[in-house]
N, C-alpha and C positions, 0 to 999 in steps of 0.2 A: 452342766448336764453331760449324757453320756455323748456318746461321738455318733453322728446322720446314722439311723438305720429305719431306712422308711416302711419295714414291716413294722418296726413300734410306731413310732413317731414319724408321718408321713413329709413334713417341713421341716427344713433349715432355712435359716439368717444368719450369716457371718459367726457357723458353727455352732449355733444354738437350735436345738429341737424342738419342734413344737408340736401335739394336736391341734387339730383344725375342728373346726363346723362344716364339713362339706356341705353343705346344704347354701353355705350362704359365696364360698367361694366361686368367686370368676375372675375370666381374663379376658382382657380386650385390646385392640388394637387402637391406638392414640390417633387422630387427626395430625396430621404432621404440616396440615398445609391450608393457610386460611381460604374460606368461599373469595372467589375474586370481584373484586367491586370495579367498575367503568367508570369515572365521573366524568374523561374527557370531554373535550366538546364532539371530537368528532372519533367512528368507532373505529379501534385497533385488534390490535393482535388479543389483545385479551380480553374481550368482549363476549365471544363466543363461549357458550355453556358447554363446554365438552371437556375432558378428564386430561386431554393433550393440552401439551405446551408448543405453540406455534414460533415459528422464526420464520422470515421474507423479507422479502429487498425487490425492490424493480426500478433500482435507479443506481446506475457507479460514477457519477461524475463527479463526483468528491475527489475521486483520487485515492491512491495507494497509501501506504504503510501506517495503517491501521490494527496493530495484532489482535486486537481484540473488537470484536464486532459489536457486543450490543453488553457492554460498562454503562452505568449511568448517565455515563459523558460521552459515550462514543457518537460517533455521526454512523446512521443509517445509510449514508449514501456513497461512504469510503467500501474499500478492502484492505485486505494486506499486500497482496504484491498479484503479478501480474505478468504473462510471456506473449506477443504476439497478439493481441484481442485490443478492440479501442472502444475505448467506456467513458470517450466523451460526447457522447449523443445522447440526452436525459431517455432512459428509461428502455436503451438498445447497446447491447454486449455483442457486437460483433467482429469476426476476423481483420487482422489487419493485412493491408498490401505486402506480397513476399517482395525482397529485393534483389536485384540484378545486377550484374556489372555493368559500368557505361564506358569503360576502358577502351573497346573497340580494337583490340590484337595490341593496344598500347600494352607494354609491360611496367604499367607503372603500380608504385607500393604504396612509399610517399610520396605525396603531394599536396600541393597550397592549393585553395581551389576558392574564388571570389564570384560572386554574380557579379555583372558591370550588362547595368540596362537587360536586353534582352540576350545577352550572352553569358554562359558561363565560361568562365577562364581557371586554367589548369596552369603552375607552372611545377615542373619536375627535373630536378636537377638543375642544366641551364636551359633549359626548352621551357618556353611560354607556348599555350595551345588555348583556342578558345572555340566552342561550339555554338550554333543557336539551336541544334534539336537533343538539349540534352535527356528529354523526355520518351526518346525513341528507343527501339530497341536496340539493345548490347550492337549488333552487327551494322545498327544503323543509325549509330549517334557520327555525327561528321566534324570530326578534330582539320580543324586548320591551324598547320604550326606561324608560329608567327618568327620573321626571319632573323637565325640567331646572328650576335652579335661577331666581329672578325675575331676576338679573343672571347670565348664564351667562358661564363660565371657561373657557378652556382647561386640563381634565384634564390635570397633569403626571403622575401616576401615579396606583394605588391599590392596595390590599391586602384581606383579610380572615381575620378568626378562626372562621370559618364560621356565625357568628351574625349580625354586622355587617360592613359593605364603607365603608371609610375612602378618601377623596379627597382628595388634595390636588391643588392649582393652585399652587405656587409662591407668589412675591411678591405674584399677583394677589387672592388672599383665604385665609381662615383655611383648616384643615383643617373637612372634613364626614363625617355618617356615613350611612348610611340601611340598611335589614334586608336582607337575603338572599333573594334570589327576588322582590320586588316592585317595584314599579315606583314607593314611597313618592316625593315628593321629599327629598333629604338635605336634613340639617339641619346649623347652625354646631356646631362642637364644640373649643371652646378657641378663643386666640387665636394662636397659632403659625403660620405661612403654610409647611410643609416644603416642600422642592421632591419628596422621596422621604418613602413611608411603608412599612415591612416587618414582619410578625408574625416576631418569633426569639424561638427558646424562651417560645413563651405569654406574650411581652413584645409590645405597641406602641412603635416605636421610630420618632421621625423624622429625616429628614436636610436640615438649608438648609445649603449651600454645606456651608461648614468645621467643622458642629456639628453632635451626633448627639444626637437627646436621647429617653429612656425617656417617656414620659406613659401615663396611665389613660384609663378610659374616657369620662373628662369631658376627654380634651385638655390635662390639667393633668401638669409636671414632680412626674415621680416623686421626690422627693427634692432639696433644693436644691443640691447639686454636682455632681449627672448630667446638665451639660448638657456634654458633651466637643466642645472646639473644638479642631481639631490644630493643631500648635503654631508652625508654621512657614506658616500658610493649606492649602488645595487646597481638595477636594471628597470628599466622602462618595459612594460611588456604590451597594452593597451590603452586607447581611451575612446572617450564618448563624448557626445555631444548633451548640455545640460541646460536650464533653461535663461540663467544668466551666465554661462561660459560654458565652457572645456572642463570637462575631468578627464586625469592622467590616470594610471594604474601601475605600479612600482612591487621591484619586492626586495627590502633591502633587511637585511640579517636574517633572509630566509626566513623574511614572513609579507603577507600585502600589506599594500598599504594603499589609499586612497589621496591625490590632490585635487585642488577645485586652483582652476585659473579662470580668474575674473575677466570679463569686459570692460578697460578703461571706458568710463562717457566720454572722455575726453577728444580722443584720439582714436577708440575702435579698437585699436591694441589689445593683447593679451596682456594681464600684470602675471605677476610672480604668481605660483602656483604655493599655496597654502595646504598643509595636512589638516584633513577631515574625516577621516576611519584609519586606523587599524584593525588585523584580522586579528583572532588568538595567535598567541606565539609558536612558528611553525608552519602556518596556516599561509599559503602563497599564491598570487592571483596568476591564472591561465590566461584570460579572456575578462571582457569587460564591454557592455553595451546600454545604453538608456533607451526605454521603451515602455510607454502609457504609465511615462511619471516613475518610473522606479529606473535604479541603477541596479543592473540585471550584474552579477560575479559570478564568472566560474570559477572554482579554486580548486587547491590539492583535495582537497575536504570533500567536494559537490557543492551544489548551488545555492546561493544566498542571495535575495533582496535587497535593497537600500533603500531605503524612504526620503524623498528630497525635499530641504527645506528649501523652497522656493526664493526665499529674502535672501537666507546666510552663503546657501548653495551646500551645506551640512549635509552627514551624511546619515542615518540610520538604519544599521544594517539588522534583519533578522535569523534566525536561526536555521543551520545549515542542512538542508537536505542530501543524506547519506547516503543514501541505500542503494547507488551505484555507483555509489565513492567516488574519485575524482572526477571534474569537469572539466573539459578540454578545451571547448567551443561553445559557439551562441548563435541562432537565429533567433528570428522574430516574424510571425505573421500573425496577422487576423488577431485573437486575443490569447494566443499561447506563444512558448519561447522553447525550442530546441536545445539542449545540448549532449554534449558526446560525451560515451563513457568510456569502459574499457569493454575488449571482447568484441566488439561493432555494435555495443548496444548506443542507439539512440533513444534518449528518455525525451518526456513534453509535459509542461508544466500550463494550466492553465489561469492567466492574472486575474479572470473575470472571478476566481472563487476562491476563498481563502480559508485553511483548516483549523487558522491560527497567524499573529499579530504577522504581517509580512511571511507567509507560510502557504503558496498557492496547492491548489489542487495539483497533483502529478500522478506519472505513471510510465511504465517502460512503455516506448514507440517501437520503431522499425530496429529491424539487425541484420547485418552482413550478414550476406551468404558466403560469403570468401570465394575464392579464384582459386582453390585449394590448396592454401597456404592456411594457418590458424588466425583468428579474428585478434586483428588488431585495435589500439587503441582509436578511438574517431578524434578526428584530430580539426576538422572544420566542416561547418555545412551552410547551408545554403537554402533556400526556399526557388522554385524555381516554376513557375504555369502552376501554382497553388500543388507544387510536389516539393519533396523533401530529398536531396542531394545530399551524400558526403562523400569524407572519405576516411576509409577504415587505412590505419599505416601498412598495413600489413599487406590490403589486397587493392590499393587503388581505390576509382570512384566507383561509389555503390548510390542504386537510387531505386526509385518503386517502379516494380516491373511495368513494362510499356500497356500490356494489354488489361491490367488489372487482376492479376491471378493472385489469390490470396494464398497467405499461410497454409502450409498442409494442416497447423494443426496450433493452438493456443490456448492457455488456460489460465483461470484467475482462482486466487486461496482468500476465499472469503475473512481469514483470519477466526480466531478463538469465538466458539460462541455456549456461552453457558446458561443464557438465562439469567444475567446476574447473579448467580449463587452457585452455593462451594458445593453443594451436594451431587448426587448422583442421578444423571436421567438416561432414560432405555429408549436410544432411538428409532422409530417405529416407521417414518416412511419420508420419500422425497417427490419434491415435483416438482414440473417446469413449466410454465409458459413457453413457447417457443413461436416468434413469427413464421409464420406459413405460408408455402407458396399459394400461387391463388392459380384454380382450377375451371374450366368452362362447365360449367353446369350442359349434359346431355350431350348431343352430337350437332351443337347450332355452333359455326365456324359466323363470323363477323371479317368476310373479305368482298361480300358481293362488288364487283367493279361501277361505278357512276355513284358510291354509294359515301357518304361523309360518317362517320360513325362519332362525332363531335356533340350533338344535341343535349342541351341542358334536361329534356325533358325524357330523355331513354334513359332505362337503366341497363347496366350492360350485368348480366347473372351471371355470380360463379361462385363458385364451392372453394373455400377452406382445405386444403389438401396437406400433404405432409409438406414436413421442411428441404432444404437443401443441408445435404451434409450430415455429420451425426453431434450430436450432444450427449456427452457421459461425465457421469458424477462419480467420487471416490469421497468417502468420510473418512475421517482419519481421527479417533478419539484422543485422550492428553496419553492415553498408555503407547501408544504408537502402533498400535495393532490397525490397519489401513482394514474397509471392508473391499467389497469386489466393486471394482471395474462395472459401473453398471449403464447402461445405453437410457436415456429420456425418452416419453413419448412425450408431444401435447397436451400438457394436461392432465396428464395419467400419473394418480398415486402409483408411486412404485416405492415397496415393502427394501429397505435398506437389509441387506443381506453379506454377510448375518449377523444378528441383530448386535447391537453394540449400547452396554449400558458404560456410564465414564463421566466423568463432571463436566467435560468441554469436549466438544466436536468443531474439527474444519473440514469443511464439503471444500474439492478441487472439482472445477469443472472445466473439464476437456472440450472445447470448440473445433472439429476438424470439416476440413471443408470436403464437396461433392467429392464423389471418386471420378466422372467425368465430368463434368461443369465444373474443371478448378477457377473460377470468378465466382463461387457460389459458394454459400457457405452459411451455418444457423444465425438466428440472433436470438439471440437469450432477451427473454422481456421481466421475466420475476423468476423466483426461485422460493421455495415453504419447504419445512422440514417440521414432521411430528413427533413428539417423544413424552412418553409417560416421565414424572418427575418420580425417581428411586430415592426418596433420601434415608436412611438409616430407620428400620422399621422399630416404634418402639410399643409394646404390650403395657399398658397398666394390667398390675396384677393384685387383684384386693383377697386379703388373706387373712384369714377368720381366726386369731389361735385363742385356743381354750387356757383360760388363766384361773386355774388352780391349784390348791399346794398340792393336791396328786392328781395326776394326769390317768385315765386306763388309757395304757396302749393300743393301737389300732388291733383289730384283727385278734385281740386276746394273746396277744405275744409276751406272756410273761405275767412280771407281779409290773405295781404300775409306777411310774415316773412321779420322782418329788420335785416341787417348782417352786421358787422365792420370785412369785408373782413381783412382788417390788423391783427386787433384783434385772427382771427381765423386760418390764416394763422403763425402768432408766437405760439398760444399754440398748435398747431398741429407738429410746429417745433421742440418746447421744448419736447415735447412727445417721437419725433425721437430722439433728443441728449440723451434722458436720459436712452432711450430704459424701459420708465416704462412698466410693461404689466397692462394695461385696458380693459371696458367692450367695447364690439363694440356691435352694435344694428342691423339688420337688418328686417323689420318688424318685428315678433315674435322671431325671432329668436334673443341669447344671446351668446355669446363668450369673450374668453377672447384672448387680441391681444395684441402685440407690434407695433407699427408705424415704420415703416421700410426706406422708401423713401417717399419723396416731389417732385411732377413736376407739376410748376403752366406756363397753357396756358393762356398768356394775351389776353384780349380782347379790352380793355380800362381805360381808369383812372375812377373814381367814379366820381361821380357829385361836392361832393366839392373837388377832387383835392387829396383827402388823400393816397388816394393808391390803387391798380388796382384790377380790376372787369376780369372775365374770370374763365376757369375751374381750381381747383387743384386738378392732380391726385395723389393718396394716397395709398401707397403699405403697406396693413398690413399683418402679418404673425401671423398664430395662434399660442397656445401655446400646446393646446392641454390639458389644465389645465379645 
C-alpha cells in the first residue's frame, strides 16, 4: 500500500495503512504494578493502602558496609558507611565524642602507648612516661617521666604483668625492667636484646626477628629448646593467649602466618609451635589478640576473625573487613574490639552480632583531631575508665575529650535503596523521628527546699520540646544529581526538593550538634521516605482496521485504497509471532509498538473468493521507547 497519509488512511503498522472503525477504537493505560497483598504475620511497610512506596529503619546496629539497603538479602538494620555518629545503641543514631590531645606540651608523634593496671604508659624515643589521669583534660593529663637509663635507647616496645613494666630496645641493649607507677630507673634483666616483648597466658615471651622465646623473671630461657626460630626466617610481630596454649603471629615471605604452641601436661612447658593459618599471599599480620573465643588479626588487608578449635587449638579465619583498609592495632572491651586505621580513623567492630560467618557488626569510631600536623596512621590503643585512647603517628596521644563535647557534626549513607526493582520512582517526601529534649510543662519549677521529689506515686509533667542540635538530609539519586540540603523536624513530612524520579536513591544524614550546648546533640530514632513507583508507562492500544479489497479513504480524499485482506492479515500475524517492536502511526502522532493480539470479525469472503473481508481488531502495546 501507498506510504502513511493520514488524511486517507488515518493508521500505520510497520508501514502499512489502514482504515479504522473509529467507533470501536481506544487506548488505555496498562496496570504496570500488581494490587499488594500482606500475608506477614506481623504488618510492614507494605501493608498500608496508599499509592506510595515506603522505606524506614530505626535500628543501625548491624553495622556498615552495606551498599545496598533493602536486596532481598539485605539486613534492615546495617548502612553503608558512616563518619562521627555511634549506631551502636539499638534504635539511637547519635553523635560521637570529639577527640583531644593528651600530649600535655609533650611533643610527641610517635609513640608505643600500653595500659598497665590503672596507668597508661607512653614510651617515645628513649623516654618511658606514664599517667593515671589519662582521661583529663589535654593541659591536665599528669605525665611522670620515668628515669632514663645512663646510656639511653630507643624504646622498641614494652609490656607488663602489672607488677613490673619490661623494655626492650632491640639490638641496641639487653631487655630491662623497673616497678609499676614509679619513676625507678629500669634495671638490666638477662642478656637477650628482643625487638618485641608480650605477657601471654601469665608467660614472658620475646620476640628478635625469627625467634620467639619464653624467659623468667630474671630474663633467663625457660627451658633449653624454647627458643622457636621459624623455619624458613621472617619476623615474629604478636601473640595471644589461647585456650590450650600460646599463639604466635609471623610474617614470613611477606605474608601472616599463624602458630599455636601447645601446653606440655607433662611439665607445664611450651612445645614447638606448629602452623595453623595462613593469610592470602601478601596479606601480613600487624597485631594479634584473642578475645570471647575468637583470634582477633589486624592485617595489611583490615581485620579478620579466627574461629578456635578448642581440642586442635586450629585456626579458622573469616573474611576480611576492608573498608578502612589496613589494621594497625587491637583493643578489646565489653563486647566490641577497636582498631586503627589510617588518617586517625579509629573503627569498632561489635562480636555480639554477626553480618556473616565470622563477619561482626562494624563501623567507623572516633578520629584524630591532629595537633596540626595531617592525621596519621593509629598505630595502638587502649581502652582506658571505659574511654578509648590512642595514638595517631602523626600527632601523638589522642583520646575523647575530657568534658564530653561531641562532634560538630557526623553523618551516615544509608546505602542504595530501590525497592527491589530496576524501574523508575519519583521521590515525594522525608521524615524523621528525632529524640527530644523534654520541657516543664507551664511555669511549675520542682526546687521547693525540705522537698524529696523521688516519690513513686508523683508524676513529674513535661512537654516534648524540640531537639538539641540540627538534623539534615541530602538524597542523592543513581544519576548523581544530589537534592538540597534540607533541615528535619520531628516528625514532619518534608516534601524532598526538588523532586527526584531515578531507580535508586541514598538519603545522607547530617547529625550536628547544639551551636551552644557542644555536649548536645540529635539522635535519630527512624527515618521514612515516600515515593510514587514511575516505571516505564505502557498504553494498550486496540485498533479496529477495516479489512476490505477497497478501502474509502477518510475524509473523501480521493478515489479509494485496494487491500489483499489475506495479505495484511499474515504480516500483521507475523508481527505478533515475532513480537518485533515497530512504528505505529496514528495521524501525527508516532510510537513505537509490539502487535500483541489478532481478533478478525468476518463479514464475508472477497469478491474472488480468496479470503475474508470484515473488521481485524489489533491489540498493540507500547514500548515506551
Amino acid at each position: 500500500m501507498a506510504s502513511h497519509f493520514a488524511e486517507r488512511l488515518p493508521v500505520s503498522i510497520d508501514g502499512r495503512s489502514y482504515a479504522i472503525v473509529p467507533e470501536e477504537y481506544r487506548r488505555t493505560t496498562v496496570p504496570v504494578l500488581r494490587e499488594q497483598f500482606d500475608n506477614a504475620d506481623n504488618p510492614g511497610e507494605q501493608t498500608l493502602l496508599t499509592q506510595m512506596w515506603v522505606r524506614s529503619q530505626n535500628d543501625w546496629s548491624h553495622g556498615a558496609g552495606q551498599k545496598v539497603y533493602d536486596n532481598a538479602d539485605s539486613d534492615r538494620l546495617r548502612f553503608n558507611t558512616s563518619a562521627g555518629v555511634d549506631p551502636w545503641t539499638k534504635g539511637k543514631l547519635s553523635l560521637l565524642p570529639i577527640c583531644e590531645s593528651k600530649n600535655n606540651a609533650n611533643s610527641w608523634t610517635t609513640a608505643i602507648m600500653r595500659q598497665v593496671g590503672g596507668y597508661t604508659y607512653v614510651a617515645a624515643g628513649t623516654e618511658l612516661y606514664y599517667t593515671a589521669n589519662i582521661d583529663a583534660a589535654d593541659a591536665s593529663v599528669t605525665w611522670a617521666q620515668v628515669t632514663a637509663l645512663a646510656s639511653p635507647q630507643t624504646i622498641t616496645d614494652f609490656c607488663s604483668d602489672g607488677t613490673t613494666v619490661f623494655i626492650a630496645y632491640g639490638a641496641a641493649r639487653s631487655l630491662t625492667s623497673t616497678g609499676v607507677g614509679v619513676t625507678t630507673q629500669p634495671t638490666a634483666l638477662g642478656a637477650l636484646t628482643p625487638d618485641y616483648c608480650r605477657i601471654i597466658g601469665e608467660r614472658l615471651i620475646v620476640f628478635d626477628n625469627d625467634t620467639a622465646t619464653e624467659i623468667d623473671a630474671s630474663g633467663v630461657a625457660v627451658g633449653s629448646s624454647l627458643a622457636w626460630t621459624l623455619p624458613h626466617g621472617g619476623t615474629y610481630v604478636a601473640g595471644a593467649t589461647g585456650p590450650a596454649g600460646v599463639y604466635l603471629a609471623a610474617n614470613v615471605n611477606s605474608t601472616g602466618s599463624v602458630f599455636f604452641v601447645e601446653v606440655k601436661t607433662a611439665d607445664g612447658l611450651l612445645d614447638s609451635p606448629k602452623q595453623v593459618a595462613d593469610l592470602p599471599r601478601g596479606e601480613t599480620l600487624n597485631e594479634m589478640i584473642s578475645y570471647g573465643g575468637f583470634l582477633v588479626l589486624a592485617t595489611s588487608k583490615g581485620l579478620r576473625l579466627g574461629a578456635i578449635d578448642q581440642q586442635s587449638g586450629g585456626v579458622t579465619y573469616g573474611p576480611v573487613i576492608d573498608d578502612g583498609g589496613a589494621a594497625n592495632c587491637l583493643v578489646a572491651d565489653e563486647r566490641f574490639v577497636w582498631w586503627g586505621g589510617s588518617a586517625g580513623q579509629v573503627w569498632r567492630a561489635d562480636l555480639s552480632v554477626f553480618t556473616e560467618t565470622l563477619v561482626p557488626a562494624f563501623a567507623s569510631d572516633l578520629v584524630s583531631v591532629g595537633d596540626g600536623n595531617s592525621l596519621g596512621n593509629v598505630t595502638d590503643l587502649i581502652r582506658q575508665s571505659g574511654k578509648t585512647v590512642f595514638v595517631d603517628a602523626n600527632n601523638g596521644i589522642q583520646g575523647e575529650e575530657s568534658t564530653g563535647v561531641l562532634v560538630a557534626s557526623g553523618t551516615l549513607d544509608t546505602g542504595s535503596i530501590r525497592w527491589n526493582s530496576q524501574f523508575d520512582k519519583a521521590l515525594q517526601t522525608i521524615e524523621a523521628r528525632i529524640e527530644p529534649s523534654l520541657a516543664i510543662a507551664g511555669g511549675i519549677t520542682y526546687d521547693n527546699s525540705g522537698y524529696t521529689y523521688d516519690d513513686a506515686d508523683l508524676f513529674y509533667d513535661g512537654l516534648w520540646a524540640s531537639y538539641s542540635g540540627t538534623l539534615q538530609a541530602q538524597v542523592t539519586p543513581d544519576t548523581g544529581i544530589a537534592s538540597s540540603l534540607q533541615t528535619l523536624e520531628n516528625r514532619v513530612r518534608t516534601d524532598v526538593s526538588p523532586k527526584l524520579v531515578s531507580d535508586s536513591f541514598t538519603v545522607t544524614f547530617t547529625l550536628s550538634r547544639d551551636a551552644s550546648a557542644t555536649t548536645a546533640g540529635p539522635s535519630l530514632e527512624s527515618w521514612k521516605i515516600e515515593a510514587f513507583p514511575a516505571p516505564t508507562r505502557v498504553d494498550e492500544i486496540v485498533v479496529p482496521l477495516v479489512m476490505r479489497r477497497r478501502v474509502a479513504t477518510s475524509r473523501s480524499q480521493g478515489a479509494a485504497a485496494t487491500l489483499g485482506t489475506m495479505a495484511e492479515y499474515d504480516a500483521l500475524s507475523a508481527l505478533a509471532s515475532s513480537k518485533a517492536v515497530v512504528t505505529y502511526r496514528e495521524g501525527s502522532r508516532s510510537e513505537q509498538v509490539v502487535v500483541d493480539q489478532l481478533s478478525m470479525a468476518v463479514e464475508k469472503l472477497t469478491d474472488d473468493g480468496a479470503w475474508w473481508e470484515g473488521t481485524l481488531t489489533v491489540r498493540l502495546l507500547t514500548t515506551g521507547s
